[in-house]
DRENPA-455274 format. One record per residue (C-alpha): residue number from 1; residue in three letters; x, y, z. Coordinates in Angstrom, 3 decimals. Layout:
! residues N
[site NUM; "ala"; [X; Y; Z]] ...
//
This chain:
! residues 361
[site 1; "unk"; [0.000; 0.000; 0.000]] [site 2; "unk"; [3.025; 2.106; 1.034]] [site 3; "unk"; [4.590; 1.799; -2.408]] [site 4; "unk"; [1.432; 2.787; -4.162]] [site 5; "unk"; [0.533; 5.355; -2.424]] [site 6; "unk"; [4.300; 7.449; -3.087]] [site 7; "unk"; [3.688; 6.165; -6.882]] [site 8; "unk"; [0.043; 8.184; -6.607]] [site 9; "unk"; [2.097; 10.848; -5.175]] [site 10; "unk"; [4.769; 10.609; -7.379]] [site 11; "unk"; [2.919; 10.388; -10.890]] [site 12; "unk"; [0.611; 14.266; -8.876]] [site 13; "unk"; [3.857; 15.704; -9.084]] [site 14; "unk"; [5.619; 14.804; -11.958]] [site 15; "unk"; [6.625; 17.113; -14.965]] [site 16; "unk"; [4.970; 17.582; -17.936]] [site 17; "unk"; [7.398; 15.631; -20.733]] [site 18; "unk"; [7.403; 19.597; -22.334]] [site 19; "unk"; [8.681; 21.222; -19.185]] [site 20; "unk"; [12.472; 21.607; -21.103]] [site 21; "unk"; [11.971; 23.232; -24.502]] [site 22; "unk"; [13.359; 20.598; -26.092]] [site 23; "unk"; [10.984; 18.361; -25.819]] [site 24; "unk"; [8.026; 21.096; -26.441]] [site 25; "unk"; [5.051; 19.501; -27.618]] [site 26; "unk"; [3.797; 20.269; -30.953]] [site 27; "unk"; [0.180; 21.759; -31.352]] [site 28; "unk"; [-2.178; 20.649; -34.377]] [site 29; "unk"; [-4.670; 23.301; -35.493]] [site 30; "unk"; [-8.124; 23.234; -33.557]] [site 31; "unk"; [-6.730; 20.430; -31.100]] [site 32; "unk"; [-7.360; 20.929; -27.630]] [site 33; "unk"; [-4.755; 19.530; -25.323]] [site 34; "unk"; [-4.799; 19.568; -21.123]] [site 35; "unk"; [-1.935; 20.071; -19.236]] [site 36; "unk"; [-0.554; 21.743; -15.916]] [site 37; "unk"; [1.898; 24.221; -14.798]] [site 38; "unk"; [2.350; 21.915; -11.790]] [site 39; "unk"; [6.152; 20.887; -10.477]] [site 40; "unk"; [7.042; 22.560; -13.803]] [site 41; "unk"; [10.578; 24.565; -14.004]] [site 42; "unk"; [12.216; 27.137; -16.048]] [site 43; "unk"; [15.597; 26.933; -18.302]] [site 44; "unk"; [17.232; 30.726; -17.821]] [site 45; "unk"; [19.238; 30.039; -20.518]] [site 46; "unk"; [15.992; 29.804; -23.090]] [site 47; "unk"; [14.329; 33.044; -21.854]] [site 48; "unk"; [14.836; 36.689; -21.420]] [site 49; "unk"; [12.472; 38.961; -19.707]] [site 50; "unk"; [14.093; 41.572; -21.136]] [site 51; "unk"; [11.847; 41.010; -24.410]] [site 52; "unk"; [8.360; 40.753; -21.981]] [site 53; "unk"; [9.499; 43.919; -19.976]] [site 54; "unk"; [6.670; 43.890; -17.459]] [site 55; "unk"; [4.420; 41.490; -18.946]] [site 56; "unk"; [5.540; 37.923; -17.462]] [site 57; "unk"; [7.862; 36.802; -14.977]] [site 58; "unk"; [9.239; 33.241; -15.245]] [site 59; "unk"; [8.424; 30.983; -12.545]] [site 60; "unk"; [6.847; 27.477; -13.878]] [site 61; "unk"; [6.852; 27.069; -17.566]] [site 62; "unk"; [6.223; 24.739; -20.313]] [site 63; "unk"; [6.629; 25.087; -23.970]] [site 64; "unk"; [4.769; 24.355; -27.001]] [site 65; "unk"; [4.874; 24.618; -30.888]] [site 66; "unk"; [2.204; 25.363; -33.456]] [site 67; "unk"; [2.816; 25.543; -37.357]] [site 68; "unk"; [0.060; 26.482; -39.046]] [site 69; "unk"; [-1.084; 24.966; -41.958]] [site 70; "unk"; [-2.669; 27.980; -43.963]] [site 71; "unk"; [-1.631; 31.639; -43.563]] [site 72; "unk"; [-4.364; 33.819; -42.063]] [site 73; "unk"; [-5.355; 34.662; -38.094]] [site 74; "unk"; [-5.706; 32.452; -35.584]] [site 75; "unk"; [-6.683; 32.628; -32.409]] [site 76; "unk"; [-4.911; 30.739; -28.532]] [site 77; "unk"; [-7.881; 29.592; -26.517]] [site 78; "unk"; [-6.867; 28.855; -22.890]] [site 79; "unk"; [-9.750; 27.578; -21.217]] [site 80; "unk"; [-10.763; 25.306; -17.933]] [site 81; "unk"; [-8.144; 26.786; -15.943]] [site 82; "unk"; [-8.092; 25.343; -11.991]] [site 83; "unk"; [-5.579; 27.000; -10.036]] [site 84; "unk"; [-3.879; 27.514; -6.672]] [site 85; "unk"; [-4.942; 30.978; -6.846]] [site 86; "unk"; [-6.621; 33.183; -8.618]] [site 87; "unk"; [-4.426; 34.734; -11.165]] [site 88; "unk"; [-4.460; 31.858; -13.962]] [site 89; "unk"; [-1.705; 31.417; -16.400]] [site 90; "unk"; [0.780; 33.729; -18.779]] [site 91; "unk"; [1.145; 33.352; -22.071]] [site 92; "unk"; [3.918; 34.432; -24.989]] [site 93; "unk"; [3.826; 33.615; -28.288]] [site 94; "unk"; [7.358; 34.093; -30.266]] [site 95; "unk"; [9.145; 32.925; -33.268]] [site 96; "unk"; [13.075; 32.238; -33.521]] [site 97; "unk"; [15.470; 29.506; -33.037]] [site 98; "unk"; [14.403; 27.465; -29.629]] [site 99; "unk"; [16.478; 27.553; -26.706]] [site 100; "unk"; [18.679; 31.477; -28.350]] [site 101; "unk"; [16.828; 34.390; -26.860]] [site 102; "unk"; [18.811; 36.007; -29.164]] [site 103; "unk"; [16.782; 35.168; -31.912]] [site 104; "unk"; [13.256; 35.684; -30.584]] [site 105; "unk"; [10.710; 38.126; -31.450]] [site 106; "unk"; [7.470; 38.374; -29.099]] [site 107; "unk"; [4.251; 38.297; -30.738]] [site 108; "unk"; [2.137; 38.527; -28.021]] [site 109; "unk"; [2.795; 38.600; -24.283]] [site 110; "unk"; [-0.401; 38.156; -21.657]] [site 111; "unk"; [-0.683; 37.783; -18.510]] [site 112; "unk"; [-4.292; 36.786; -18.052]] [site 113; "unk"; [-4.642; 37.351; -13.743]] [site 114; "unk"; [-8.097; 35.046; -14.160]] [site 115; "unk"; [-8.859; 32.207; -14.536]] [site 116; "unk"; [-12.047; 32.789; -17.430]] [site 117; "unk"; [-11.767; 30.898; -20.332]] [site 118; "unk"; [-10.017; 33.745; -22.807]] [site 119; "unk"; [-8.692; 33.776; -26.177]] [site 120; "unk"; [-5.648; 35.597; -27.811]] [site 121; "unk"; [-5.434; 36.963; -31.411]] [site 122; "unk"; [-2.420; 35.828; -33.631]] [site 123; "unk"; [-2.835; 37.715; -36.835]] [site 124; "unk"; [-1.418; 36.504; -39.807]] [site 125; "unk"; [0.531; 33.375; -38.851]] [site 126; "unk"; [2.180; 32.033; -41.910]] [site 127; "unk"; [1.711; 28.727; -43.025]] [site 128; "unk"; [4.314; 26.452; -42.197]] [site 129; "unk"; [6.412; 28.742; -39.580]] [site 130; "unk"; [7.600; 27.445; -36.537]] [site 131; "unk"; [5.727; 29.529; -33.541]] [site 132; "unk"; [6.939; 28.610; -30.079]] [site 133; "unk"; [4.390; 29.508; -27.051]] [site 134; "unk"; [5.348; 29.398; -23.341]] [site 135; "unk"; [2.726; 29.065; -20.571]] [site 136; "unk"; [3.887; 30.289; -17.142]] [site 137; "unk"; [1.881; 30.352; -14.338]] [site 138; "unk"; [1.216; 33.602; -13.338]] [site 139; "unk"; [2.889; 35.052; -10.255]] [site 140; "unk"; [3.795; 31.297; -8.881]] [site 141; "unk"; [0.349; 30.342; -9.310]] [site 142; "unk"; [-0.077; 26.365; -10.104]] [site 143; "unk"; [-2.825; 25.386; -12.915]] [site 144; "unk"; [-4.441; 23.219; -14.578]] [site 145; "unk"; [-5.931; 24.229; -18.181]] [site 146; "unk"; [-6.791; 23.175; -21.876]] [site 147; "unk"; [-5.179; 25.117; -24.712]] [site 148; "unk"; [-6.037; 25.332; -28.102]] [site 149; "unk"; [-4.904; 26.834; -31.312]] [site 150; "unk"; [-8.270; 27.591; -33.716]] [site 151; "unk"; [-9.459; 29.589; -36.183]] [site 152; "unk"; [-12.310; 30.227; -34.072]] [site 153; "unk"; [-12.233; 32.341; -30.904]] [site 154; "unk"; [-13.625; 31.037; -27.494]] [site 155; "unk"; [-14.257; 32.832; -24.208]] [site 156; "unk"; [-13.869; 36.346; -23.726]] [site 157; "unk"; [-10.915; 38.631; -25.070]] [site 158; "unk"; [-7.386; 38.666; -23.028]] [site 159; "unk"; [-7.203; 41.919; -22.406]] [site 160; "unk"; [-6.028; 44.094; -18.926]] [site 161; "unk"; [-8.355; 44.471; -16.580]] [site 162; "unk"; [-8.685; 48.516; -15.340]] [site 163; "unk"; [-7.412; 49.253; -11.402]] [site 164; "unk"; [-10.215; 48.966; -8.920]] [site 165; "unk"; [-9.983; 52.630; -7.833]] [site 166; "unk"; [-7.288; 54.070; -5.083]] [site 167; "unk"; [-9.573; 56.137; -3.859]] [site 168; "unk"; [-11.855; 55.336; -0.695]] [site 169; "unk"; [-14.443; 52.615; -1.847]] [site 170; "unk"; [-18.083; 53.888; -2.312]] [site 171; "unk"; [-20.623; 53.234; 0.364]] [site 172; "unk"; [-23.549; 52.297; -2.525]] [site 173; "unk"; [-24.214; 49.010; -3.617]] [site 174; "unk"; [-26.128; 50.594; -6.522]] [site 175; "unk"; [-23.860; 50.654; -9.779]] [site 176; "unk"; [-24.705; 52.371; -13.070]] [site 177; "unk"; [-23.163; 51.070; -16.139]] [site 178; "unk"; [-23.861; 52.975; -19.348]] [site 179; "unk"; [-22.306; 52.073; -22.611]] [site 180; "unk"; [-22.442; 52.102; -26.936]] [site 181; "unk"; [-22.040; 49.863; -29.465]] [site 182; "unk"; [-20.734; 51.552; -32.334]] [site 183; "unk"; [-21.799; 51.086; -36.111]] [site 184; "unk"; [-18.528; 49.023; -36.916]] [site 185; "unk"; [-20.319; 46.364; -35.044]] [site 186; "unk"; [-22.882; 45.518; -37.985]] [site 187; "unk"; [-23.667; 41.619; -36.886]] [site 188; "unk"; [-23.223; 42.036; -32.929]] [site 189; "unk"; [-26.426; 40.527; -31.412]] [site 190; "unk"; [-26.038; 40.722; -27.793]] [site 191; "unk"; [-24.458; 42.329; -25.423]] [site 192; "unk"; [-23.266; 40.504; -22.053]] [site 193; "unk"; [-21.996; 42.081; -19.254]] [site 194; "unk"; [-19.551; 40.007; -16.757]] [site 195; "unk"; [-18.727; 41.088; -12.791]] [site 196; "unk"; [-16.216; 39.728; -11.246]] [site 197; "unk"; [-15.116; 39.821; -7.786]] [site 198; "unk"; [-11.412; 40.535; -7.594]] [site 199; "unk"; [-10.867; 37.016; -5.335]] [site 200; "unk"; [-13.076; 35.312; -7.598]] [site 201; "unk"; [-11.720; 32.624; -10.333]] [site 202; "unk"; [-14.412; 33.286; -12.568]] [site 203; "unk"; [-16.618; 36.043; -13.806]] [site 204; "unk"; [-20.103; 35.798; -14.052]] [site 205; "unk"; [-22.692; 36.966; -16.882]] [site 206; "unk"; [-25.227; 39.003; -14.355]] [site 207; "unk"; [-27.124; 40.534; -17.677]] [site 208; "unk"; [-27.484; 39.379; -21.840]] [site 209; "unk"; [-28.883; 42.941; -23.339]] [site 210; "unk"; [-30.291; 42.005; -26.657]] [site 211; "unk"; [-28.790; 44.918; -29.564]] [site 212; "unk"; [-32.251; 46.268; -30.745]] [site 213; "unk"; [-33.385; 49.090; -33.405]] [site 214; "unk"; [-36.054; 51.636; -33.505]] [site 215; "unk"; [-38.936; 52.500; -35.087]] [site 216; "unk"; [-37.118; 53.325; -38.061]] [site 217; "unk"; [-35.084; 50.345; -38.476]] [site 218; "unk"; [-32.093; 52.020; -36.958]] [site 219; "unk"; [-29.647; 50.250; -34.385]] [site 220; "unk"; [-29.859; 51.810; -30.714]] [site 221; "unk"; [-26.507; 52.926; -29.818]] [site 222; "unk"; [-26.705; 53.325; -26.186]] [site 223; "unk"; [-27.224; 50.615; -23.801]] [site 224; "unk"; [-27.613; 51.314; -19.765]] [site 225; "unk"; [-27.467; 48.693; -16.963]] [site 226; "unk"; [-28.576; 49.077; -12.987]] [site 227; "unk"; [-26.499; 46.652; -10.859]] [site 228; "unk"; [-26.425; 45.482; -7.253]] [site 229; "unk"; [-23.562; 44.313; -5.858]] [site 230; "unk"; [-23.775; 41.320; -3.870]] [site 231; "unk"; [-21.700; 42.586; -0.996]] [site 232; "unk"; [-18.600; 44.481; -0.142]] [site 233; "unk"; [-15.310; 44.064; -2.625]] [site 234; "unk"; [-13.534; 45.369; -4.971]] [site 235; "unk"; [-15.747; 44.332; -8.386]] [site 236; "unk"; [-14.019; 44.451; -12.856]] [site 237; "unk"; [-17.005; 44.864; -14.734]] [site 238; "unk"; [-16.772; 43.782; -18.496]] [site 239; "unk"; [-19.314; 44.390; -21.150]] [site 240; "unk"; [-18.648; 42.548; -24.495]] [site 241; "unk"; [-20.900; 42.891; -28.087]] [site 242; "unk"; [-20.999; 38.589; -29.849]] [site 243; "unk"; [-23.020; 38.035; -32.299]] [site 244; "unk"; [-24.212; 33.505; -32.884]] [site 245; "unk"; [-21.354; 33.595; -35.378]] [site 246; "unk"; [-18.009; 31.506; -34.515]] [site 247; "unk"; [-16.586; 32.777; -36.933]] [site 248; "unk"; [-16.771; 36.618; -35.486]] [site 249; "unk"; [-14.869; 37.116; -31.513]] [site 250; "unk"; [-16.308; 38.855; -29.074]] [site 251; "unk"; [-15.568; 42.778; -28.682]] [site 252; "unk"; [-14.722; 44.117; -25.734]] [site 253; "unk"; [-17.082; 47.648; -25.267]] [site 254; "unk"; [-16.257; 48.693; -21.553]] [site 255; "unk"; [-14.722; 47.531; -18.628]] [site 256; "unk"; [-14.822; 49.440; -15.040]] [site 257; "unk"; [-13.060; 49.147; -11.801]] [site 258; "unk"; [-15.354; 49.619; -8.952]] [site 259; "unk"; [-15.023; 49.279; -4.715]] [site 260; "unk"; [-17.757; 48.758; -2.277]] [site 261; "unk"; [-17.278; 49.215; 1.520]] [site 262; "unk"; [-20.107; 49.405; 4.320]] [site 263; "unk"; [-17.773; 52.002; 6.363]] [site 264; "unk"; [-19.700; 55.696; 5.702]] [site 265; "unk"; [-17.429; 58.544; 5.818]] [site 266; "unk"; [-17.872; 60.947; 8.710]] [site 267; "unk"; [-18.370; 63.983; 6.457]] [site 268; "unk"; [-17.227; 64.562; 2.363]] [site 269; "unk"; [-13.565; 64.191; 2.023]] [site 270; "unk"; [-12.972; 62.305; 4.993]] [site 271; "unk"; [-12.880; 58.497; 6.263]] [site 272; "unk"; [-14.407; 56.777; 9.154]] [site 273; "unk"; [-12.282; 55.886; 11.877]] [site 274; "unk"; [-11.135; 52.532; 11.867]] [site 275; "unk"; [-10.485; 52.897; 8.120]] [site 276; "unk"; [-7.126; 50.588; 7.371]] [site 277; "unk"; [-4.889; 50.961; 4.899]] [site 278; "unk"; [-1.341; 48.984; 4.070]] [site 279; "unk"; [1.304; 51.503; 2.999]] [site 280; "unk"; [3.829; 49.855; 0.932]] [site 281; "unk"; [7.142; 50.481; 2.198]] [site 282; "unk"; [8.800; 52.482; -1.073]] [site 283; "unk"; [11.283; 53.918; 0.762]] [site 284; "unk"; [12.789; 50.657; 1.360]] [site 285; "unk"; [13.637; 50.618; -2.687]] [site 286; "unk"; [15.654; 52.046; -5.000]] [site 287; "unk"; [13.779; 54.902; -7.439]] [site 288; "unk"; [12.824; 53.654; -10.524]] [site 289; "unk"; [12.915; 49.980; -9.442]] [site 290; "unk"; [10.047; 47.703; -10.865]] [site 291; "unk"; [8.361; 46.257; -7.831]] [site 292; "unk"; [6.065; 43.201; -7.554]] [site 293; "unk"; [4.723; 42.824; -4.244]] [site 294; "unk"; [2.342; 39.657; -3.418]] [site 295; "unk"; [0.326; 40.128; 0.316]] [site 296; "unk"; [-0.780; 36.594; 1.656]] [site 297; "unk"; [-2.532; 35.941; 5.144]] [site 298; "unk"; [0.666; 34.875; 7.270]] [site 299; "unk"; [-1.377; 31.982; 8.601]] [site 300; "unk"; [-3.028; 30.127; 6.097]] [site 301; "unk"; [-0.423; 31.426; 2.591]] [site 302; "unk"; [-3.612; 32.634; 0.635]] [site 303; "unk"; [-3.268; 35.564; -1.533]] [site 304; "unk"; [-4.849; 38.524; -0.408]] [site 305; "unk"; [-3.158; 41.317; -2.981]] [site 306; "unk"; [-0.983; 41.338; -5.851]] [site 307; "unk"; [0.938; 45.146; -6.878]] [site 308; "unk"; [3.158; 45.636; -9.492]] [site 309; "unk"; [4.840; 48.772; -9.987]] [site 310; "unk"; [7.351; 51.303; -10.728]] [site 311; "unk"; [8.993; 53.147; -7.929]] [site 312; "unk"; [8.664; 56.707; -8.755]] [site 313; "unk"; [6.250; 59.368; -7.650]] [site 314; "unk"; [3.651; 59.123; -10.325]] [site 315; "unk"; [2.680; 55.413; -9.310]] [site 316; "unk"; [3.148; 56.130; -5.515]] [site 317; "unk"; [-0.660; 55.618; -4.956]] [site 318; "unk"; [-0.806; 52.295; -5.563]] [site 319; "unk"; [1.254; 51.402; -2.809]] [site 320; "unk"; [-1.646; 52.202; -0.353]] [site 321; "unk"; [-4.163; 49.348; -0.219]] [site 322; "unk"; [-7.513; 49.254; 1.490]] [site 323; "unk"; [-6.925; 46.640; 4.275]] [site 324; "unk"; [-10.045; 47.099; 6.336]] [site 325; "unk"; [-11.493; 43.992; 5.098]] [site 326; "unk"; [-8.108; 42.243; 6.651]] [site 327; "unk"; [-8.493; 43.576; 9.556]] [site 328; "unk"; [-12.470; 42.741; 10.127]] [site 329; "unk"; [-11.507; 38.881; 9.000]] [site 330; "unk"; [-9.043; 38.939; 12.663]] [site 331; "unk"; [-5.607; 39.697; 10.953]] [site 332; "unk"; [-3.361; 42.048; 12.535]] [site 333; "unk"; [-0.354; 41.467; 9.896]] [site 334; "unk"; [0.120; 40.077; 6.671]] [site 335; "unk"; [2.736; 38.925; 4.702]] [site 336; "unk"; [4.703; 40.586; 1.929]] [site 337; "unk"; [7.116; 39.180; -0.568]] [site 338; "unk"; [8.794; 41.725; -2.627]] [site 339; "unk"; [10.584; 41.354; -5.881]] [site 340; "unk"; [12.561; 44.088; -6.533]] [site 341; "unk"; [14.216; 44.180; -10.185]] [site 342; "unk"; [16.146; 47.357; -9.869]] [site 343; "unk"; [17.150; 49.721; -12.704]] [site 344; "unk"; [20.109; 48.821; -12.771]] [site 345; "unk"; [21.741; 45.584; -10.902]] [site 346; "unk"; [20.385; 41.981; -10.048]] [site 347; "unk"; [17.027; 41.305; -8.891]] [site 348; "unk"; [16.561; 40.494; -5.542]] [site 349; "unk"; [13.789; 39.355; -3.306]] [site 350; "unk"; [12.535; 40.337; 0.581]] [site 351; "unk"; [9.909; 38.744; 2.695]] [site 352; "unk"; [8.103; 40.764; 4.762]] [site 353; "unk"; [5.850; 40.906; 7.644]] [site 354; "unk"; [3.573; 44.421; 7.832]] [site 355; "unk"; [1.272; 45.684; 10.815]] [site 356; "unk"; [-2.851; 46.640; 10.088]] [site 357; "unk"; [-3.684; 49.476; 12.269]] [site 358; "unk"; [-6.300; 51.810; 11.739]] [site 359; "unk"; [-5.021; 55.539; 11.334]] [site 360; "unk"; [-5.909; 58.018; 13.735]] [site 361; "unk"; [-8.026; 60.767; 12.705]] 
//
């Protein structure tokens, strides 16, 4: 029993045979394969962040290789993601000799930070080229997922989601959402709008707004939406036009960043006492530094925050985080590991561990 139970354990943990790039695994058009980013590693030698800049950071790779067999666009479909966290997989697509940085060129570079099923655009691949892509997961996180490469998009489009706003979250539930969909969109049927809940995996469809015309036969532009927010959070809103046709992605209209917090302000410009905030410790790092800084709950690991920035004034705000919630689920510290890739100079790493305390007012 002993001896199967370490094989079980064994065979959980094992590499994918396309961890090395050597033995990446080659992609056929509209196959889906399933794989996981789990006890994968990553070969320095055969990557350079230097080409992603911010985009990716290299922690638990695998590679794969598609050559298309007609010229024309084609789309990477990365769906059924379950993961550690919340923040899904990373994705670049390149071309160039496997295993020479020297020789790549990026074609695309996403990190996704969900785990919805999403699709990436590859316009005009050329029949018969080599294209390598390398799936990371992102920020350490470990996943399971099912890629495809397909002439036909599915999910929603890979695209950055906008900041939840630095400011003090609002004290309505009530959202208004107002939006158009422009004439360019000729065969768009529907329009669905997605909320998300930043610790969510997934996004949910809370509303399918049919595209209708007037009297006249003309299309109505403008499209308006009254939502509720289930409770207090920090919410991405998304609201995409799709038409029946496979053939024809979704388009991405709007997406908003929104807060919601029960504490009321004790008059306009001010904040409640008992308010917490995290500040960042900047000062700590060298100006101009890129800084990635992950907040976990010191006693259970899970993620609570993930901040990525640049050290200089104009991105100072985002190094103060709304922590009340924190503090009302017990904690009275948190955890913070901070990469810290410096202008110039090697990249270096600190683990933290930060006080909550409400400011006095």
């Amino acid at each position: 029993m002993t001896g199967i139970l370490a094989l079980v354990l064994f065979a959980a943990r094992a590499q994918v045979a396309n961890d090395n790039i050597e033995n990446r695994r080659l992609l056929r058009a509209e196959e889906i394969i399933t794989s996981t980013t789990t006890g994968c590693t990553v070969q320095r030698g055969c990557v350079d962040e230097r080409l992603t800049g911010k985009c990716i950071e290299y922690h638990n790779d695998q590679w794969f290789e598609f050559r298309p067999p007609a010229t024309g666009m084609y789309y990477v479909n990365i769906g059924g993601q379950h993961c550690r966290d919340v923040r899904g997989v990373q994705l670049v697509v390149l071309t160039g000799t496997p295993c020479e940085p020297a020789t790549y060129r990026v074609l695309s570079c996403t990190s996704l930070g969900t785990q919805d099923d999403l699709f990436v655009a590859l316009p005009n691949l050329q029949a018969g080229q080599p294209y390598l892509l390398d799936v990371d997961g992102y920020l350490k996180d470990f996943c399971g997922f099912k890629l495809q490469v397909s002439r036909q998009a599915r999910g929603v489009p890979a695209v950055l989601a906008p900041a939840v706003p630095a400011t003090i979250p609002a004290t309505s539930r009530i959202i208004e959402l107002a939006w158009e969909v422009p004439d360019s969109l000729a065969t768009a049927l529907y329009c669905r709008v997605l909320r998300r809940e930043q610790h969510q995996f997934r996004a949910v469809e809370i509303r399918r707004e049919p595209i209708t015309r007037d009297t006249y036969g003309q299309r109505r532009a403008t499209y308006a939406l009254t939502d509720t927010l289930p409770g207090v959070g920090q919410y991405i809103y998304q609201i995409m036009a799709e038409s029946d046709d496979p053939a024809t992605p979704p388009t991405i209209l709007k997406q908003l960043g929104v807060a919601y917090s029960q504490l009321r302000p004790s008059m306009p410009g001010t904040v409640a006492a008992g308010a917490a905030f995290l500040d960042l410790p900047l000062t700590n790092y060298p100006r101009n530094a890129y800084l990635t800084f992950i907040v976990t709950n010191p006693q259970n690991g899970n993620r609570l925050r993930t901040v990525s920035l640049t050290n200089q004034a104009a991105e100072a705000r985002k190094a103060r985080l709304y922590a009340q919630p924190w503090l009302d689920a017990g904690l009275r510290q948190v955890a913070v590991d901070v990469t810290c890739r410096p202008a110039h100079g090697l990249a270096y790493t600190d683990h933290l561990l930060l006080p909550l305390s409400a400011p006095a007012y």
